[in-house]
C-alpha positions as CSV (number, residue, x, y, z in Angstrom):
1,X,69.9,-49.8,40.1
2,X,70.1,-46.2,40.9
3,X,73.2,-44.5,38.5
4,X,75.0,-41.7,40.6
5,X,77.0,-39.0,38.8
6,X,75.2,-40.0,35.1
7,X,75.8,-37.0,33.1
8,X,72.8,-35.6,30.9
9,X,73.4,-34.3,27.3
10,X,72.5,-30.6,27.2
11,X,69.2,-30.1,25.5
12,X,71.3,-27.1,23.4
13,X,73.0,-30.0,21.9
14,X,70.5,-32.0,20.9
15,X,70.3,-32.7,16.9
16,X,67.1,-32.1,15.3
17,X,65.9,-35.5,15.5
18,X,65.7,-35.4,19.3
19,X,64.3,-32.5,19.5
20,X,61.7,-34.0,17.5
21,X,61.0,-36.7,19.6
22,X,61.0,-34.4,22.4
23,X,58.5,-32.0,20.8
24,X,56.2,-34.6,19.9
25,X,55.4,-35.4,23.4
26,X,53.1,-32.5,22.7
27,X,52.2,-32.8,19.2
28,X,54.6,-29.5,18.7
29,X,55.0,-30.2,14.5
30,X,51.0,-30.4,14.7
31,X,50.9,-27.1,16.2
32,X,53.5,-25.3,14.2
33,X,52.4,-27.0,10.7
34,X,48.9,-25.4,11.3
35,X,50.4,-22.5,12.8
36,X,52.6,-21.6,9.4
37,X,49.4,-23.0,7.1
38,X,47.6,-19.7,8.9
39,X,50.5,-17.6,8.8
40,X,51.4,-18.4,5.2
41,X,48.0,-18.1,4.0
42,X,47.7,-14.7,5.2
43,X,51.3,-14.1,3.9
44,X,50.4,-15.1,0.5
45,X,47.0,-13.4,0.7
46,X,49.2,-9.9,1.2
47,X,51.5,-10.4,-1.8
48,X,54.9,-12.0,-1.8
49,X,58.0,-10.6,-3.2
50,X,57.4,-12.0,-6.7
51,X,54.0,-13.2,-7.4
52,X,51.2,-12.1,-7.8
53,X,48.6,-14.7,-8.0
54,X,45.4,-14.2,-9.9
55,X,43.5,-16.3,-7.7
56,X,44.7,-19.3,-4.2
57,X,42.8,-22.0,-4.0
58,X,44.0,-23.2,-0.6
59,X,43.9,-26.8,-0.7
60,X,44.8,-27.0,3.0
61,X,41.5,-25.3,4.4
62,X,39.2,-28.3,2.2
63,X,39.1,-31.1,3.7
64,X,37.0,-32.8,1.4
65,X,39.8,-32.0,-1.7
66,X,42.5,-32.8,0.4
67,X,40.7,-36.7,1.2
68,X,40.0,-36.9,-2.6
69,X,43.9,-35.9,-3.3
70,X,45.1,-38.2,-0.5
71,X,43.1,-41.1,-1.9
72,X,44.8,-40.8,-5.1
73,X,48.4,-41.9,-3.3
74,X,50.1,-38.5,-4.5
75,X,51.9,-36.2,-3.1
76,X,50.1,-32.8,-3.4
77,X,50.4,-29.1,-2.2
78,X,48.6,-27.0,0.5
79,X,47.8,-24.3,-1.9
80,X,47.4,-24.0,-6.1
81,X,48.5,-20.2,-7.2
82,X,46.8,-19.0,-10.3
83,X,49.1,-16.4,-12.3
84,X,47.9,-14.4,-15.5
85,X,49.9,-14.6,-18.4
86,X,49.4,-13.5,-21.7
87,X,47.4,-16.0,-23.5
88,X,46.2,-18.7,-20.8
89,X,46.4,-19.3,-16.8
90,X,49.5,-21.0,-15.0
91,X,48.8,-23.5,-12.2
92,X,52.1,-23.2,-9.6
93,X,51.7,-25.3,-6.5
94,X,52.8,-24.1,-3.4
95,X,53.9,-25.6,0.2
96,X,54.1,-24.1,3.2
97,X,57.1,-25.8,4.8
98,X,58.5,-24.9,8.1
99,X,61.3,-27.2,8.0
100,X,62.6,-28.1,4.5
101,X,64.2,-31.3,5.4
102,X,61.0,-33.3,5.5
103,X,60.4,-30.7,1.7
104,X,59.5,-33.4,-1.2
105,X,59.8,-31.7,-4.9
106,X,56.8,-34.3,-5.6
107,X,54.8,-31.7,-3.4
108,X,55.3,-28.7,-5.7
109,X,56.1,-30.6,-9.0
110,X,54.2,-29.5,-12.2
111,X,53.9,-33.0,-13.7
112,X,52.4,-34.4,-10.4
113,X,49.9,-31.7,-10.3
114,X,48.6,-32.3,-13.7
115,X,48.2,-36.0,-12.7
116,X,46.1,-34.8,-9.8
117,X,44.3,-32.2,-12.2
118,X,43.1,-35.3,-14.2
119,X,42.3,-37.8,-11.6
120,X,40.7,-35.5,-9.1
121,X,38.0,-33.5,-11.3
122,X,37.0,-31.7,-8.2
123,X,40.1,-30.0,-8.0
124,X,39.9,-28.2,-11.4
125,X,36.8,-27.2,-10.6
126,X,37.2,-25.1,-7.4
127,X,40.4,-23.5,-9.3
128,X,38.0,-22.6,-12.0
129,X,35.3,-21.2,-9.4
130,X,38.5,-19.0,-8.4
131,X,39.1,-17.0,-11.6
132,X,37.3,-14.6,-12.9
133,X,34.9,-14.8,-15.9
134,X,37.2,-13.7,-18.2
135,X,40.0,-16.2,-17.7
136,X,37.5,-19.4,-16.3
137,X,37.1,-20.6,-19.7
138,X,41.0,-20.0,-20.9
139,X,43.7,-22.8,-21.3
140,X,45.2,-23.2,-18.6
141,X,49.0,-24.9,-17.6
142,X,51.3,-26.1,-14.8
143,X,54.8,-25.4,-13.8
144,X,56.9,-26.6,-11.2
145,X,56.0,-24.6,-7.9
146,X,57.5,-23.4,-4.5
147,X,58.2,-24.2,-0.9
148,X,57.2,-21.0,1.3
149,X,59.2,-21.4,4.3
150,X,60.5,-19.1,7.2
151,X,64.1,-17.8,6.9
152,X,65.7,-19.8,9.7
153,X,69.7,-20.8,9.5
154,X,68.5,-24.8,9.6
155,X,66.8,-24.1,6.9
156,X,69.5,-22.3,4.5
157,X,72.2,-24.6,5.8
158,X,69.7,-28.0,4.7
159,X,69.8,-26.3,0.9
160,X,73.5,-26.3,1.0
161,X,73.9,-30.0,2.7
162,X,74.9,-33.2,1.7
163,X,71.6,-34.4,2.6
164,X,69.5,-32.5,0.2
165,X,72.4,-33.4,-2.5
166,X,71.2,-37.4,-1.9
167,X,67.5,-36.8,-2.5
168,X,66.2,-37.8,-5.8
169,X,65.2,-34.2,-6.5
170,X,67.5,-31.7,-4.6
171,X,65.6,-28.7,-3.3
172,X,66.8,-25.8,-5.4
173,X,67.1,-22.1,-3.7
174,X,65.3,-20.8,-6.6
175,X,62.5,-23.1,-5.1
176,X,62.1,-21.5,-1.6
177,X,60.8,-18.4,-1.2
178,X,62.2,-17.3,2.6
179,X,59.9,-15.3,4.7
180,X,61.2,-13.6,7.9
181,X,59.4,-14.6,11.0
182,X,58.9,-13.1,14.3
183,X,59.1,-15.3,17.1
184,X,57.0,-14.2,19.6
185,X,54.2,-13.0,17.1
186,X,54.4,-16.6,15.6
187,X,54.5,-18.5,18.6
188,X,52.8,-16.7,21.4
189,X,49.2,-18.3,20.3
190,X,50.0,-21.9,20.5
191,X,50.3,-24.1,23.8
192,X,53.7,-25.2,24.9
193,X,55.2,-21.8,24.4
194,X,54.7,-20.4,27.8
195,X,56.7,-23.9,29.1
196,X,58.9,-23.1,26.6
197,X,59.5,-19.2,27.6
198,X,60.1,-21.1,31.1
199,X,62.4,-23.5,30.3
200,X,64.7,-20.8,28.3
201,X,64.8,-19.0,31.8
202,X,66.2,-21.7,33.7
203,X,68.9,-22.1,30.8
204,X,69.5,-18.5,31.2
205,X,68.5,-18.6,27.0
206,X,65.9,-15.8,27.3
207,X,67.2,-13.6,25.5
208,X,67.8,-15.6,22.3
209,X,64.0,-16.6,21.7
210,X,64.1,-13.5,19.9
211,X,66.1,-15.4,17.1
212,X,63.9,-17.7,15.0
213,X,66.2,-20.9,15.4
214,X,66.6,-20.6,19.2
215,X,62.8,-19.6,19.8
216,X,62.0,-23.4,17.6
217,X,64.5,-25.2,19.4
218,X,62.5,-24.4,22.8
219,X,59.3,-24.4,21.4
220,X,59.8,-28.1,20.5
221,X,61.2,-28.7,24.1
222,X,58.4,-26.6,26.0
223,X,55.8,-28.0,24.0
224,X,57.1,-31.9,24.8
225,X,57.7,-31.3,28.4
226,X,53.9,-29.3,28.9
227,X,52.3,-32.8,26.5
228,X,54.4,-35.1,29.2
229,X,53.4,-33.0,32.1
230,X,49.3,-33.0,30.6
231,X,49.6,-36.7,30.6
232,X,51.4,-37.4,33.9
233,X,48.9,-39.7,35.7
234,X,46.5,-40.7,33.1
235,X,45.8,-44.0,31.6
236,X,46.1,-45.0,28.0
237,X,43.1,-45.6,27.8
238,X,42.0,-42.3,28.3
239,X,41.1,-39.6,25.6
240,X,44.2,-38.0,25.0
241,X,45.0,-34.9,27.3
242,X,45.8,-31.3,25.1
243,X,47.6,-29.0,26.6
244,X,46.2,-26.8,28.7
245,X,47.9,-22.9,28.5
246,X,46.2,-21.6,31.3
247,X,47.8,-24.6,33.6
248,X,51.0,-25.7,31.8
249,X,53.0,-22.9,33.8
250,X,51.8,-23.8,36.7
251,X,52.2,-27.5,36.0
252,X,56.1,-27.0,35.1
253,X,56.9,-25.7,38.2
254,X,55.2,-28.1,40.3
255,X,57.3,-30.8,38.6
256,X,60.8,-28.6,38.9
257,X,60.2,-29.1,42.5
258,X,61.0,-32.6,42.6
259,X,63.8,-32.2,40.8
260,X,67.7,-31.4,41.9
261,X,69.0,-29.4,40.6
262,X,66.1,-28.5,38.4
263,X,67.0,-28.1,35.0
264,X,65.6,-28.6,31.4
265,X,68.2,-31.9,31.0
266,X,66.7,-33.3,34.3
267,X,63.2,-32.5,33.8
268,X,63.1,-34.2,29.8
269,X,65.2,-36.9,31.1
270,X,62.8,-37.5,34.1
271,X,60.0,-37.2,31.5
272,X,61.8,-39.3,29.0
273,X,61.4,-42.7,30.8
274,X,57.9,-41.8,31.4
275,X,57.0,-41.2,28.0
276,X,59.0,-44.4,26.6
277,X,57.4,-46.3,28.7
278,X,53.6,-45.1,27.5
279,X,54.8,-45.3,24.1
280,X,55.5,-49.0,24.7
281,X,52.0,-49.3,26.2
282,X,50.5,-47.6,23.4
283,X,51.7,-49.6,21.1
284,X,50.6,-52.9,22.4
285,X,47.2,-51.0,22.5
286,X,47.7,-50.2,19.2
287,X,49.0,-54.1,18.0
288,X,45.7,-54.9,19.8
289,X,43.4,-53.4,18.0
290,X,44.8,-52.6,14.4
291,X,46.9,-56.1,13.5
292,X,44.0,-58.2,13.1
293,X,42.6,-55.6,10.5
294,X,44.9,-54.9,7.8
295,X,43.6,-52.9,4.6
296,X,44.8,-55.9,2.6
297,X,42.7,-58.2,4.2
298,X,39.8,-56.2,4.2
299,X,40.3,-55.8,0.6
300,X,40.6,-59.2,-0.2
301,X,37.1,-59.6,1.7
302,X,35.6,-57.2,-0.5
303,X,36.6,-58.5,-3.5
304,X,35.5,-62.1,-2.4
305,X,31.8,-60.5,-1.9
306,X,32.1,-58.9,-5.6
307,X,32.5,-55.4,-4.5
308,X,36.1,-55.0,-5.8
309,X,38.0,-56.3,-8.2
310,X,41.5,-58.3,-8.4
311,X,42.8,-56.1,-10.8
312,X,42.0,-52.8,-8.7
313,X,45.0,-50.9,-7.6
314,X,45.5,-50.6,-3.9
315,X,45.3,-46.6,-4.2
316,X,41.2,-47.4,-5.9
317,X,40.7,-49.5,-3.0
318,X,41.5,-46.9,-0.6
319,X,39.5,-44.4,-1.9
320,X,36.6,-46.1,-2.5
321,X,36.5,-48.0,0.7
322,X,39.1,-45.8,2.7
323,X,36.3,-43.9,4.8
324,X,34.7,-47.4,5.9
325,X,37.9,-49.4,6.6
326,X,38.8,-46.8,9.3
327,X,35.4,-46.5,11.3
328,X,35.9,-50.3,11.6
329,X,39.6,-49.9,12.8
330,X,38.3,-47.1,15.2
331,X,35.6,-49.5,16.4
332,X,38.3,-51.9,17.0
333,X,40.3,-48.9,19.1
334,X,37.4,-47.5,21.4
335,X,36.2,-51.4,22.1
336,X,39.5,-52.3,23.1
337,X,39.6,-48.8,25.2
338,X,36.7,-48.9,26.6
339,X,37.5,-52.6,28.2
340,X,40.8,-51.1,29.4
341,X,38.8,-48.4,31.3
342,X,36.2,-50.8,33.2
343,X,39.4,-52.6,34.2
344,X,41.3,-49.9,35.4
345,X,38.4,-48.9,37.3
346,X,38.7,-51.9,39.2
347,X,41.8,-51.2,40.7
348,X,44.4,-52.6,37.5
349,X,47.3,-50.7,36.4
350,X,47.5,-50.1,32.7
351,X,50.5,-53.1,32.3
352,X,47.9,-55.3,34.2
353,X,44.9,-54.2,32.3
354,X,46.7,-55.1,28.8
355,X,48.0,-58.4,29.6
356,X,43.8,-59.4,30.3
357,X,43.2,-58.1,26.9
358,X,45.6,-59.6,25.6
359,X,44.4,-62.7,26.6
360,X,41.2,-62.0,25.2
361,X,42.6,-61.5,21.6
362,X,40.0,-64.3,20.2
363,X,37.1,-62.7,21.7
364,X,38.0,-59.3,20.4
365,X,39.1,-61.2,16.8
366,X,35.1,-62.7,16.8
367,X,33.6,-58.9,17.4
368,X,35.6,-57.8,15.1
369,X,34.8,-60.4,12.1
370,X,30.9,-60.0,13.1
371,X,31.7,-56.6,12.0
372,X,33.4,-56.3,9.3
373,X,31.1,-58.7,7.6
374,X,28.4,-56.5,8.2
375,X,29.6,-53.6,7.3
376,X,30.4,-55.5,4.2
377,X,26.9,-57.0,3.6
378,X,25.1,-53.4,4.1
379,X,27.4,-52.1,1.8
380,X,26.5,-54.7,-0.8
381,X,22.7,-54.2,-0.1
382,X,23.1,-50.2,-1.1
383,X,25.1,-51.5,-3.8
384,X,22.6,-53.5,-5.6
């Protein structure tokens, strides 16, 4: 039933949990975590107010470290900082955080990176390709880090809040170094932000996406209602569909002409069905092709064929078999895709085309056994 006279909450009051949600219509913490790694980098490269590292290994640029680091179930920092002291080297992890709320000490804590240190060999070894001669071969020791963040008034207010109080380890102030941030400089590159400079028009906001926090407020709209727009009329079982800059503009204001009056509340509210109703459908894509292959199962398999052992701890398991327990899950994903295409080529709407694949769970469940013990018996052929 159509509602008449519903009243839409003003996306200048949304929290920052819905503006989340909104943004990641578009992938919009994807693009700004990247975004800030660059930034940062270069940042850091240039000298912060206060340090003045001897050497970065930047931990977020290797994605080989960063798999080996992963694998080990730690948390672990984008970059390492080297900084001479008299006598021997200090390690001080570093994070580039945009928004400290999602900030875990565990990310910059000395104690954590000498575990990683001694489980990860690889990782003292590029820090000791860093240094120069002279200090390659000194001692060497760890201290509690920092969070590099922009200076934004979400961000000051979180290390004052009740919220950061509760965590296990409060983020101190003396563990943030602020740096200022331009908006349009930092912005201007990624997609979403010519939606968003739109959108802030039609709210009469211009003018304030010169201030850090009202220029990330839009960007997270912008960039979800350009990601809903990009999808608009595609299947799930399609590739997924980037944004596009040189059409998102253009795409905006095709849409805002089906709408009256058309405003930002109308247009994510419009979008908002749209996309709760995909997410639905992806996830029964998802349930399709990833709940008949948990990693626990798969472990239990390999243990059974003598390639693992009982007494291995899950985090082994993953990194040892991590890299082949997800080309068999993606197998499962781009079969179950793939059949959802051919169908919807023959006239089926995506709801349609899931319920038949659903029906062919057991058929899909076979495939995907022939598989995995395959994949299994190779790997204990190369293993002997």
């Amino acid at each position: 039933m159509r509602q008449w006279g519903r009243r839409l909450e003003n996306p200048a009051q949304f929290d920052i949990a819905r503006l989340r949600i909104v943004g990641e219509w578009g992938e919009a913490s994807r693009y700004i975590g990247s975004r800030w790694e660059e930034l940062g980098l270069e940042l850091l490269r240039a000298g912060v107010e206060g340090l003045s590292p001897l050497a970065i290994l930047a931990v977020c640029n290797d994605t080989e470290l960063q798999s080996l680091l992963a694998a080990t179930g730690s948390k672990n920092p984008d970059v390492v900082i080297v900084l001479a002291t008299e006598g021997a080297s200090v390690l001080q992890p570093a994070d580039f955080k945009w928004s400290l709320d999602v900030a875990s000490y565990r990310q910059i804590s000395a104690p954590v990176l000498d575990n990683l240190l001694g489980q990860v060999p690889r990782l003292a070894e590029s820090l000791r390709v860093l240094l120069p001669p002279e200090a390659s071969d000194a001692p060497w020791r760890t201290r509690d880090g920092i969070f590099i963040s922009p200076k934004t008034y979400l961000n000051q207010q979180f290390l004052r809040s009740s919220e950061n109080a509760r965590q296990e380890y409060p983020i101190e102030p003396t563990e943030v170094t602020f740096i200022p941030v331009e908006p349009f400089a930092f912005f201007e590159p990624l997609p979403g932000w010519a939606t968003a400079r739109e959108l802030a028009r039609l709210d009469g906001s211009a003018r304030g996406l010169s201030q850090i926090d009202t220029a990330d407020r839009y960007y997270h709209l912008g960039t979800g209602v350009a990601g809903a727009l990009a999808v608009s009329g595609t299947s799930i079982f399609d590739e997924d569909t980037p944004i596009d800059p040189a059409k998102e503009v253009d795409r905006l204001r095709e849409f805002l002409k089906s709408l009256s009056p058309p405003t930002t509340a109308l247009a994510i509210d419009r979008l908002g069905v749209q996309m709760r109703h995909r997410r639905d459908l992806g996830r029964r894509l998802r349930d399709l092709s990833r709940s008949s292959l948990r990693f626990e199962d798969f472990a239990g398999q390999l243990t059974a064929a003598g390639l693992a052992s009982g007494e291995d701890a899950e985090s082994d398991l993953w990194r040892r078999f991590g890299d082949l327990y997800r080309s068999l899950v993606a197998a499962e994903e781009a079969e179950a895709r793939k059949a959802g295409r051919e169908l919807v080529a023959k006239g089926a709407k995506d709801v349609e085309a899931l319920d038949q694949l659903e029906r062919r769970r057991d058929a899909f469940e076979r495939r995907r056994r022939v598989r995995v013990q395959a994949a299994i018996r190779e790997l204990s052929q190369s293993s002997g």
